[in-house]
C-alpha positions in Angstrom: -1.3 -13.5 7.7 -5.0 -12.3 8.7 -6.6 -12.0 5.2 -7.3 -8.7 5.3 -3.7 -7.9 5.1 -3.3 -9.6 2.4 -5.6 -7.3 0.5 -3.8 -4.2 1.4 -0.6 -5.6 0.3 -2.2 -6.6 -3.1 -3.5 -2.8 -2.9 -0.1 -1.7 -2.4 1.3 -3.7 -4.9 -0.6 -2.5 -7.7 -0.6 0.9 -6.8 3.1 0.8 -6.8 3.4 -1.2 -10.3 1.5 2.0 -11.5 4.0 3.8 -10.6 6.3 2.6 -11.8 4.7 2.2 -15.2 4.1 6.2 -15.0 7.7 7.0 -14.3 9.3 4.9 -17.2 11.5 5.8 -19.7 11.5 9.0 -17.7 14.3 10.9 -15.8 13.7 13.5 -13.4 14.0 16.7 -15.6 11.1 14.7 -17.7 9.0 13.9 -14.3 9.6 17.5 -12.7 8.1 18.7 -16.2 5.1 16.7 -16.1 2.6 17.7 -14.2 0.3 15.0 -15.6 2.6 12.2 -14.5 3.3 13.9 -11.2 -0.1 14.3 -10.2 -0.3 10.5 -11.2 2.2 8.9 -9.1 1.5 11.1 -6.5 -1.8 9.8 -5.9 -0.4 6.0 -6.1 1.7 7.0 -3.8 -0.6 8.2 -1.7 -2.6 4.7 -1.9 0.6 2.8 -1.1 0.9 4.4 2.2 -2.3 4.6 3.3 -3.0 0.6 2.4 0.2 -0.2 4.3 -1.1 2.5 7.1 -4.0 0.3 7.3 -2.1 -2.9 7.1 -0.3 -1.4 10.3 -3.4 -1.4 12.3 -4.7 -4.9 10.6 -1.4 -6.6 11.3 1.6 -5.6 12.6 3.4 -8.4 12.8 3.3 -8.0 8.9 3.6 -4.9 8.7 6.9 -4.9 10.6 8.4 -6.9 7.3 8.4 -4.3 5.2 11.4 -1.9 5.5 11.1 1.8 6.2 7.0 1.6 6.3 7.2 4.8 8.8 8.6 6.7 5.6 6.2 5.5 3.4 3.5 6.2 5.6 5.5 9.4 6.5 5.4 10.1 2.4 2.0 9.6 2.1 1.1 12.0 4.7 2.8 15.1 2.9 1.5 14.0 -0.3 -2.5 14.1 0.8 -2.0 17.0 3.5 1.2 19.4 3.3 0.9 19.3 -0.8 2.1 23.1 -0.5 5.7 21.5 0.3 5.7 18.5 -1.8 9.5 17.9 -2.7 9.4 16.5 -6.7 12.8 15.4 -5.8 12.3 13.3 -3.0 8.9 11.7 -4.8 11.3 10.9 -7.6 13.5 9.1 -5.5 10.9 7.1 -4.2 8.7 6.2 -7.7 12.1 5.4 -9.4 14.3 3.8 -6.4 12.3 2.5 -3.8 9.5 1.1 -4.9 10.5 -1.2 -7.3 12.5 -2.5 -4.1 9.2 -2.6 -2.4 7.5 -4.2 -5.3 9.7 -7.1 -4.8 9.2 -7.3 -1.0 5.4 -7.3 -1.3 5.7 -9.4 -4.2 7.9 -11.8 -1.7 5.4 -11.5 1.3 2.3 -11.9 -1.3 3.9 -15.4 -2.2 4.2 -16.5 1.2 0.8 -15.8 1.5 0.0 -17.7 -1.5 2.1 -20.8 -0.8 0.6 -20.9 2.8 -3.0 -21.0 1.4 -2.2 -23.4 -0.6 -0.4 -25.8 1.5 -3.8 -25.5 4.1 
C-alpha cells in the first residue's frame, strides 16, 4: 500500500467514526428531525467519499477492497452538489448501516497496513 493511501483510509476512518458517534442513540424520526446532526454527518459523509475518491486515483488496487466505493463516492457526490435532492432516508441508511461495516473494513485494511510496516 503506497503511503499516501494509507492516509486517506485513516481520513475515511475517522470521518466515518464521527458519524457514527453523531447518529447514536438516535433513530430516524430523531435524525430526520435534527437538522444539526444532519448537517453533521452529512459533511463526514461527504469526507469519506471524497478521501476514498482520492484513494481511487492514489491506488486502485486498494481501492478495489473496499465494497461498493462507486456508491460511496456516488453518495458523496449528491451530498456536496445535488443538496436540493438529498434523500434523509437513504443518508440514514448509510450513517447507521453501512458504515459501521465500512469502519471495520478500513479498520481491517488499516491493520494490514500496520502489520506490513512493521514486519519491514
Amino acid at each position: 500500500m503506497r503511503p499516501e493511501a494509507a492516509a486517506l483510509l485513516w481520513d475515511a476512518r475517522e470521518a466515518a467514526k464521527r458519524v457514527t458517534e453523531f447518529v447514536s442513540g438516535l433513530d430516524e424520526i430523531g435524525y430526520r428531525s435534527d437538522a444539526l446532526r444532519r448537517s453533521a454527518v452529512e459533511r463526514q459523509l461527504e469526507i469519506v467519499g471524497e478521501a476514498l475518491n482520492s484513494l481511487r486515483r492514489v491506488d486502485a488496487e486498494t481501492a478495489d477492497q473496499i465494497p461498493e466505493l462507486h456508491r460511496i463516492v456516488g453518495l458523496r457526490n449528491v451530498l456536496a452538489h445535488a443538496y436540493a435532492v438529498v434523500d434523509d432516508g437513504v443518508v440514514w441508511v448509510a450513517a447507521s448501516e453501512r458504515i459501521p461495516e465500512l469502519i471495520s473494513r478500513l479498520d481491517l485494511l488499516l491493520g494490514e497496513e500496520t502489520t506490513h510496516d512493521s514486519s519491514s
